[in-house]
N, C-alpha and C positions, 0 to 999 in steps of 0.2 A: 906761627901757624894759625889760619883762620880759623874759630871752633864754632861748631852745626848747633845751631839755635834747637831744641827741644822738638818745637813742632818742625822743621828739617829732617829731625829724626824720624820721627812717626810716619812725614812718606815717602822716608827712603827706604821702611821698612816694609810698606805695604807697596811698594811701587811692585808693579811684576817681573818677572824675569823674562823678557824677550828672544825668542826662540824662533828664528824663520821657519823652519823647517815642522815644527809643530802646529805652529798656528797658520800656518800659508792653507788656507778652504781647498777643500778636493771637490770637483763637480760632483759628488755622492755624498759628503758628509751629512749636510741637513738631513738623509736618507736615513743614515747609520746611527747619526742620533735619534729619529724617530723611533728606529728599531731597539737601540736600546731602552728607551723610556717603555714604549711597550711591552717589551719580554720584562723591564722590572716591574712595570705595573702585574702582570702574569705571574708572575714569579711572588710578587706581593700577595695576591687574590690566589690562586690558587697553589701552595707550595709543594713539592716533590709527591709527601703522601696525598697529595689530593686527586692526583690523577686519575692513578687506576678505579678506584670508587668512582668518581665523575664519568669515565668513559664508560666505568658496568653500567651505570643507572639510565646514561645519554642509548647504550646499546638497549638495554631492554623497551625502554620505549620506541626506540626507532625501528625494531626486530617486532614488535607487537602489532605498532600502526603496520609497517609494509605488508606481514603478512597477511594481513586482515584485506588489505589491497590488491596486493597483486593471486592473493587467491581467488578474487573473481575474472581475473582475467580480461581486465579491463583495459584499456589504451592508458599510454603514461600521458601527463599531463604536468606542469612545472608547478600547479597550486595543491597538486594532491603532494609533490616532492615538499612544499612550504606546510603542509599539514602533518608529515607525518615527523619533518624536522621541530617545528613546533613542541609535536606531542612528545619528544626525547627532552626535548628542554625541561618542558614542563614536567614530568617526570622526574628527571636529575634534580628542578628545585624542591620538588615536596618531598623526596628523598633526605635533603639534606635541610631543610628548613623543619622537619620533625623534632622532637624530643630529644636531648643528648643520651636522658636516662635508658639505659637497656632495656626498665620493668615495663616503661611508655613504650620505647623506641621501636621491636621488636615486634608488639602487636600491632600499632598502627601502620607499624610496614609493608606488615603481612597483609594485613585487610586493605589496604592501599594497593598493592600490587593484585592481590587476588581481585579486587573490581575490576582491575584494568585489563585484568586477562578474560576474566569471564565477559567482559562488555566486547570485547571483539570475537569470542566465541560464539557467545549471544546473536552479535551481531550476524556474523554465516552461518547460522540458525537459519536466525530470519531472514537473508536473502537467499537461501535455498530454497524455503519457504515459498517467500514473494516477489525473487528475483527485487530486492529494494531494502532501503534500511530504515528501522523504526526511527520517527521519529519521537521528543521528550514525552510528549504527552501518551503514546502507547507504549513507552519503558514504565510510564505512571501504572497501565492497568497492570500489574504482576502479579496481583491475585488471576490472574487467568492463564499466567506459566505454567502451572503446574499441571493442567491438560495437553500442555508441548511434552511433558518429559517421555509419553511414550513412543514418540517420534525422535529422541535422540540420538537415540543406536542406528537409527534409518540415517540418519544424515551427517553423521559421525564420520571426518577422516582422517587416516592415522596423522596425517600434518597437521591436522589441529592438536592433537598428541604432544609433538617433533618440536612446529616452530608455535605454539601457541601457549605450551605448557611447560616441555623440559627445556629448552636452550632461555626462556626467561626468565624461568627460577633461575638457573645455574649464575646466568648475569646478576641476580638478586645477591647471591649467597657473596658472589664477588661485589659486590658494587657495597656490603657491609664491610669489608676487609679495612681496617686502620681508617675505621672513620671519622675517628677521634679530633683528627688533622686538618678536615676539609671544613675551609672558613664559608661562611652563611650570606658574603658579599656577592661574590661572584653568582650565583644562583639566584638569588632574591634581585639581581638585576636580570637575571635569562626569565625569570617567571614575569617581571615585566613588559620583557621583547613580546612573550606570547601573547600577554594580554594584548599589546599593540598589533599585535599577528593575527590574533583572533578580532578583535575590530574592525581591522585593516581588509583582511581577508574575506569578511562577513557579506558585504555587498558586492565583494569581487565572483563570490561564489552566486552570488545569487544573478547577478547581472549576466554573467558568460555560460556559454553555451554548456554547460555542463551535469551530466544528469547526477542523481544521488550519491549512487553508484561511485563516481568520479570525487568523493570527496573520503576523505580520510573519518573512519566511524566515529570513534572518539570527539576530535575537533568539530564533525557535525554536528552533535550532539550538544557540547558547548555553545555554540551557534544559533541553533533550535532553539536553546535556553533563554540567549542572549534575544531572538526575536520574540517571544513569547514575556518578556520583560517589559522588552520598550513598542512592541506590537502597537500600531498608532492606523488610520485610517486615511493617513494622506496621501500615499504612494498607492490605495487603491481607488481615490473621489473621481478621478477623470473618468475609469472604465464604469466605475459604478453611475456616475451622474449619464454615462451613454447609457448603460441600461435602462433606468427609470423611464430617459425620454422615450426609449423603443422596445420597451419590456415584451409587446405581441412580437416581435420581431424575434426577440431572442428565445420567447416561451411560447409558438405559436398552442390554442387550443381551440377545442371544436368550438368555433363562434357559431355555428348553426343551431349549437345547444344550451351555450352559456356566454354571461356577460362580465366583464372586470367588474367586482363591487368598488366603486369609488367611496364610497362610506366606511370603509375598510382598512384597519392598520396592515393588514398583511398585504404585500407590494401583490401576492398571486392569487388572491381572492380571488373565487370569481360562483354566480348565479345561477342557479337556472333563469331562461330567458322570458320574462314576465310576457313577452309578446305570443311566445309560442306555444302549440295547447302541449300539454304534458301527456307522456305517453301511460299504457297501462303497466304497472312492475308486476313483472312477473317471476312472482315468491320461492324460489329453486333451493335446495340447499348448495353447497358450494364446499369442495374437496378441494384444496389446494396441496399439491402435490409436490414438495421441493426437493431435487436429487442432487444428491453432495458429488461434490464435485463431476458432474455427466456433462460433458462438450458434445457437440454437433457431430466434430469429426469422426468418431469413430461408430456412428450410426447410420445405419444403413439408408434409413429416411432421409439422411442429409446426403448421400452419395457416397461413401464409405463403399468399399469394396469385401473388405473384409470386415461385417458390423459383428461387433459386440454385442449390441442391444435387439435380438428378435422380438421381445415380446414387444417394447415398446415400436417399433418398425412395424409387427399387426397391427397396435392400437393405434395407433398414424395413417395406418391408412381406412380405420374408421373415423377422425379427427380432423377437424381445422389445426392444420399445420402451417406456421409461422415461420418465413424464414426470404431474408436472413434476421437473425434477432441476437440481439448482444447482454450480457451481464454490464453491469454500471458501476459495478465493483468487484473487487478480490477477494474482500471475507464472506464469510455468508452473514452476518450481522447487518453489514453494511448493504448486501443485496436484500436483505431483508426488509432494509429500508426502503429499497426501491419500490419494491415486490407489493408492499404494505399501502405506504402510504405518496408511492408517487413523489418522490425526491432524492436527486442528489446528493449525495456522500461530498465531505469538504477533500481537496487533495491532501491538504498535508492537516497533521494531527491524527487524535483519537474519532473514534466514530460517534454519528450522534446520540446512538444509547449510549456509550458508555460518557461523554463529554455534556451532550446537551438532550436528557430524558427527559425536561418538564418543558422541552420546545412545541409549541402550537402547531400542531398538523394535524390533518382529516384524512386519518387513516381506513381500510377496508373493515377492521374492529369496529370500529366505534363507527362507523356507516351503519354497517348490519346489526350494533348493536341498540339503535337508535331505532330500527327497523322491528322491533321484538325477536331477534337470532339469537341463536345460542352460540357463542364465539370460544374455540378455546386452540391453544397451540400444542401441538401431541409431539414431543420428543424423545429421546431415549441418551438421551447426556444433561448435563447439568439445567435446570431449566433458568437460573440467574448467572447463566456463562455469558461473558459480555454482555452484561448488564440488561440482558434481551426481557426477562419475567418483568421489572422497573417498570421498562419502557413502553411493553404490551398492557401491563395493568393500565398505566394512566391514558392509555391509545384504547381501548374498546374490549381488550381480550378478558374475559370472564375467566376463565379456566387456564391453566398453565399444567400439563402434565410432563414430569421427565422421570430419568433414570430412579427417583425413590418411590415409582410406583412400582419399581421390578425385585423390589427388594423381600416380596411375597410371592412374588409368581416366579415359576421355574423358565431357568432361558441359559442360552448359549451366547456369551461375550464373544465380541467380533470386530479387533480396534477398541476403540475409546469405550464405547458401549455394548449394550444388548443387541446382538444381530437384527439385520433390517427386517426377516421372515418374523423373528418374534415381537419385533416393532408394530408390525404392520398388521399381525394378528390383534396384538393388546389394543394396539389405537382402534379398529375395529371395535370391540369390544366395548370403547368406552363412548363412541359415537353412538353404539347402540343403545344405551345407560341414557343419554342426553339428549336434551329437549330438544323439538324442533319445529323449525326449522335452523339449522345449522350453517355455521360459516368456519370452516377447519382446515388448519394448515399441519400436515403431515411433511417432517422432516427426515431423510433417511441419511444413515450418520457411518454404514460399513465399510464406503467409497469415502474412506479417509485415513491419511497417516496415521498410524504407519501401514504403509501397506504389504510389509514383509511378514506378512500372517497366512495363515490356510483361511480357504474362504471353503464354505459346504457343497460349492460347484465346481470345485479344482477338479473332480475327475472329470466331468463330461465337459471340460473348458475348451472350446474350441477355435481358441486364436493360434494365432501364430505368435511362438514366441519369441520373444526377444530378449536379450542382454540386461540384466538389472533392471531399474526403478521403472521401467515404462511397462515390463512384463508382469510386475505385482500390480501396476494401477491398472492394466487389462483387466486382469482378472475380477479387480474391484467391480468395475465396472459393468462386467458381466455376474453378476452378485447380486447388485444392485437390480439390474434389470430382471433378472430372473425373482427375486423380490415383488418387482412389481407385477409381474404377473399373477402371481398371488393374489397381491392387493385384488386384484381384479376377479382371480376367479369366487375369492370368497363376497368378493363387494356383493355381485352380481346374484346373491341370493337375498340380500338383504329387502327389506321392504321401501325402504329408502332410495335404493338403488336408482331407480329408474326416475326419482323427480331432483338430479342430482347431477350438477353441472362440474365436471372432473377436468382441471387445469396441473397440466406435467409441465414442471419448467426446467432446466438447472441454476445451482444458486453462482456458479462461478469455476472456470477452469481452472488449473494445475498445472504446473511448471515443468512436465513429463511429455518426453516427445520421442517419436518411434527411433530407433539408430537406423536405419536402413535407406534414409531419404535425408541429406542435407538441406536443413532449413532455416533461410535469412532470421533474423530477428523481425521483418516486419510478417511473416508468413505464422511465426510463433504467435504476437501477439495476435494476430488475426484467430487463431486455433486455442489457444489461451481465452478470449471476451467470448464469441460465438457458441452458442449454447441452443438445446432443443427447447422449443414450444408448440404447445399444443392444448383444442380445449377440448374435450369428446363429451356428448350428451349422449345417454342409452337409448332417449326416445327421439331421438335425429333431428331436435330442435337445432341443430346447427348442424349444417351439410358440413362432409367431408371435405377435404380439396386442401389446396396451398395457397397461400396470401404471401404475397409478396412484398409486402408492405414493410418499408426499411423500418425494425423495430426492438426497443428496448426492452429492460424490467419496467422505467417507469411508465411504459404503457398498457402493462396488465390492471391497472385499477382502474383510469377513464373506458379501458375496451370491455370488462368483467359487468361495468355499471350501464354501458351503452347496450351492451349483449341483453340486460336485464330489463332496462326500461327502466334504470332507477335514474333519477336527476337529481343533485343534489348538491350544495353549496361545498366547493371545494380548493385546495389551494394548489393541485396537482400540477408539475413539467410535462407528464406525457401528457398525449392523447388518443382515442380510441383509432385502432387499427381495422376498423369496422368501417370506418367513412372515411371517402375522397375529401383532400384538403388538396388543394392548391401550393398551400406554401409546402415549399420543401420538407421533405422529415431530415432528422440526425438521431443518430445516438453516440451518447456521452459516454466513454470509459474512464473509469476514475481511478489510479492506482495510489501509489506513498509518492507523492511528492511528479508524478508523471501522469500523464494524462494519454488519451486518445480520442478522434472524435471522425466522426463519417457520418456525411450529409451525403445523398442521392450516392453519384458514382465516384466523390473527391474524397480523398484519405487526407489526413493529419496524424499520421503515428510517430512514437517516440523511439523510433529506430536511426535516428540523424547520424547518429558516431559511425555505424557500419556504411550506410552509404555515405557520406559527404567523403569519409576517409580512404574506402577503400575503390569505388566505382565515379562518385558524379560528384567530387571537391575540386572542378574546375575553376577557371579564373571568371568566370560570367558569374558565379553563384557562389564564391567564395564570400565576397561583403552580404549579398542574402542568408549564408549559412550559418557566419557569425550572429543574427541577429534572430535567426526563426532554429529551433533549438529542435522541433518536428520535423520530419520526411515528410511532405507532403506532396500528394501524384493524384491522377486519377486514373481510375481503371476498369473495364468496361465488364473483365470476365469475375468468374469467383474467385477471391485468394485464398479460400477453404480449399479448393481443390485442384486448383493453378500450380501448384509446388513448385513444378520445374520451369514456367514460364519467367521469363526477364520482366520485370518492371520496368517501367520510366524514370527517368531522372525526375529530380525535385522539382518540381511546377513552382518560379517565382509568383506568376498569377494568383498559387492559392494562398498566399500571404492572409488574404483576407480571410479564408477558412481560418487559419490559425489563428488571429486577430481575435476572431468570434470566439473560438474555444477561452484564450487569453479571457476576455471580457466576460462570460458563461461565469467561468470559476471564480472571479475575483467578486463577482455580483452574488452567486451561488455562498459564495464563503461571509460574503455580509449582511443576507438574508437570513442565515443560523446562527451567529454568534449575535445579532440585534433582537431575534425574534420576530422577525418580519412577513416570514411564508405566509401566515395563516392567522388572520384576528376574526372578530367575528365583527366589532363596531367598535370605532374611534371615539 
């Protein structure tokens, strides 16, 4: 018998057992192995107890983002579906990437989860608010929340209760259940996908047609974060370097009155005209008159059918009345800035009080006070609420009065403050006290959230009422204006009176609209910016009548200065509505993150989602709609009172409107963060 060598042995023992029927490949195998290698990978990373925890934690984020979503009622879209998947991810890993310890584990869960509820609560807040979502730098001002909180209850719905409060806890309380179990792999690689998601995602949002609104609150906010990091100037040098070369282009001003200082670091300098004789200024004092929240629509003077405002409709029709004329902003801080000193509000971010107070601009303070005026601002709410007392001190205002002047004198609260009637008395009062000649801005603060209060004119109210929030802001409204008559009858004894140039404007509309007339989204914004103006003299130094002059906030400073004969080295966007210009006028509407713009009879509003989607998303204008994010038309009648009339489809042609707007902001937004507006010499 022949005998098996040692190494013979060794691979007859490791030879395999050959088995056709086993080993013969099935056209599916390689499948079936993948699926098994995967399920034990799964199976490895996340084992039996991990589950339930992982799906609570993956639910309360995705239960948190949607609702915060589809509560405004917005069009679904596949990147807001990639945001709010995201924000479950990331969720589930901070969840499980926390403390093991209970004494850790338990508090930073809870405060973890409570951010994340309150920040989407917050967040339909403030697009109740502002119809838009804050972005990082105004979640920064929060010293100024606590002025929201008496508007809570106003805007409070039980589904933020339902899915904002209780179905997320509940998921919380589960998604602690045997967490003992769940390994810190699996997640710490999902918190990466986000990071790569939020990257990814960053310029896709910014790129596509997509308004705020359309982005999942949370993950914007990230986002915001992320651009405010690496915030860099070369995605804006092309529009900006247009600007430069054609700055009269995009900022026409009265060249019959003033010239660009080329010796000047500020790009909007500009002279009075060395060539021209200079006129005589004549020394007035000057009322400025700001009404919180008062739109055009519902004033008789503007064509309202059923006004609200009588008194100011008499003084209208003693008064140069402005119209149409637009707010430039949403806040009144921000119109403030208009109003003051003749500049645009950046779109996205904080406002320039609160962001950029020691920025160089030549405001109507510090004009008149340059002039020997006595400058002061008379309020009846906080008088360093959005950083406004900073920004006026180092701007011209001498005097700052607010609500702790009322903290001796007797008065009736009405909203945030002291009623407008005891406003308007005190501010009186204190105009009288103060030198003059005078330059004084009166702010009235009762036409304001909340507006589910008694007002002192509820019984002789005479609108028609309506359903919730639109029939409390009537009422304000007519508050307000009965307010000013006041104003007026007591003005009208003073000795002051009559050498005293009296400007009524509003600082900005409200997101409140009648139920009785269905109105587009481009019809809203239109009734939303359009606001009353007016300037009335006692001694008729300014005829009565209507100007038609398409016009802004930032044209009350060059038109206040021209009205006067004052000339003076300035760095102002508008210009006076006083004089014939040739070039085109526009006005700027500047919202969070959205914008609107109207030159002569052509629109640019940010109403695109309603029409492209529902009326004019043709195939001619589908590659233009992807690309211009604005509705743009033009239209010959009023869209203040048009309601029911049809619009035009999207005008490819005004591409180039929009272009400009594009170009406006990006120039605008690098003119404030440089410093650029206003130097005095290089």
């Amino acid at each position: 018998m022949k005998k098996t060598r040692p190494a013979q042995k060794r691979a007859l023992a490791t030879k395999p057992v050959v088995n056709e029927r086993v080993t013969t490949p099935r056209p599916d195998g390689g499948a079936k192995r993948l699926a098994r290698v995967a399920t034990g990978a799964l199976r490895a990373a996340f084992p039996r107890t991990a589950w339930i925890p992982l799906l609570a934690s993956i639910s309360f984020g995705a239960v948190a983002g949607a609702y915060a979503w589809f509560s405004l009622g917005e069009r679904f879209h596949p990147l807001v579906l990639l945001d709010i998947f995201a924000l479950a991810v990331f969720v589930a890993g901070v969840f499980v990437l926390l403390p093991r310890r209970r004494i850790w584990r338990w508090p930073l869960l809870g405060v973890f989860a409570l951010v994340v509820v309150l920040l989407h609560i917050g967040f339909l807040f403030y697009f109740r608010f502002y119809q838009s979502w804050p972005t990082l730098e105004i979640m920064l001002q929060w010293r100024d929340a606590a002025g929201l909180g008496t508007s809570f209850f106003e805007l409070l719905r039980w589904q933020d209760l339902v899915f904002g409060v209780a179905i997320p806890a509940a998921m919380l309380v589960v998604a602690e259940q045997r967490f003992d179990g769940v390994p810190r792999l699996g997640p710490a690689i999902g918190l990466l996908v986000v990071l790569a998601v939020l990257v990814g995602t960053f310029e896709a949002t910014r790129a596509h047609p997509l308004a705020r609104v359309q982005n999942e609150p949370v993950m914007y906010l990230l986002r915001d974060g992320v651009a405010m990091m690496f915030e860099n100037d070369r995605a804006l040098s092309k529009r900006t370097e247009r600007v430069k070369r054609h700055t009269a282009r995009y900022y026409p001003f009265d060249d019959d009155l003033y010239n660009f200082d080329p010796t000047s670091h500020g790009r909007l300098k500009k002279v009075p005209d060395p060539d021209r004789e200079r006129r005589t200024f004549v020394k007035k004092n000057v009322l400025l008159v700001v009404l919180e929240s008062v739109r055009a629509f519902e004033m008789g003077l503007y064509g309202a059918k059923a006004s609200l405002t009588p008194n100011l409709d008499a003084l209208g029709a003693q008064s140069l009345v402005f119209d149409p004329f637009y707010a430039n902003a949403h806040q009144t801080q921000r119109s403030e800035c208009a109003i003051h000193c003749s500049m645009y509000e950046r779109v996205s971010g904080g406002s320039i009080f609160q962001t950029y107070p020691d920025i160089h601009l030549k405001c109507l303070p510090s004009i008149f006070k340059d002039q020997d005026y006595h400058t002061l601002l008379l309020k009846s709410y906080k008088g360093n609420y959005a950083n406004a007392r900073t920004f006026f001190k180092k701007h011209g205002m001498k005097e700052v009065r607010d609500i702790k002047d009322y903290e001796t004198i007797p008065h009736t609260m009405v909203g945030w403050g002291p009623s407008d009637e005891d406003h308007v008395r005190h501010s009186l009062d204190v105009i009288d006290r103060s030198a003059k000649p005078f330059f004084a801005e009166l702010l009235t603060l009762s036409n304001h959230y909340p507006f589910q209060q008694s007002y002192p004119t509820d019984p002789v109210f005479p609108g028609k009422r309506y359903a919730g929030d639109y029939d409390n802001y009537s009422r304000g409204i007519y508050y307000t204006d009965h307010s000013i008559g006041l104003l007026m009858d007591l003005a009208k004894d003073k000795p002051w009176f009559h050498d005293t140039i009296f400007i009524f404007v509003g600082d900005h509309g409200i997101w409140r609209f009648p139920d009785d007339v269905k109105l587009d989204m481009t019809r809203k914004l239109e009734i939303y910016f359009r606001l009353p103006m007016m300037i009335y003299t006692p001694d008729g130094s300014v005829a009565p009548g209507m100007n038609r002059e398409l016009g802004s906030h930032v044209d009350i400073p060059p038109t206040l200065l021209d009205l006067m004969g004052l000339e003076v080295e300035n760095g102002f966007v508008g210009r006076s509505l006083l004089r014939d210009n040739p070039r085109p006028r526009y006005a700027m509407m500047v919202h969070d993150d959205q914008w609107n713009i109207r030159r002569e009879n052509d629109y640019c509003y940010d109403a695109a989602n309603q029409y492209r989607e529902d009326k004019f998303y043709g195939p001619k204008l589908k590659k233009n709609a992807k690309r211009n994010m604005s509705y743009c038309f033009s239209y010959e009648g009023d869209l203040l009172r048009d309601l029911n009339a049809e619009l035009p489809p999207p005008d490819p042609e005004l591409n180039r409107l929009h272009n400009f707007g594009l170009d406006l902001i990006d120039f605008n937004d690098w003119l404030i963060r440089n410093d650029l507006v206003f130097r005095r010499t290089k």
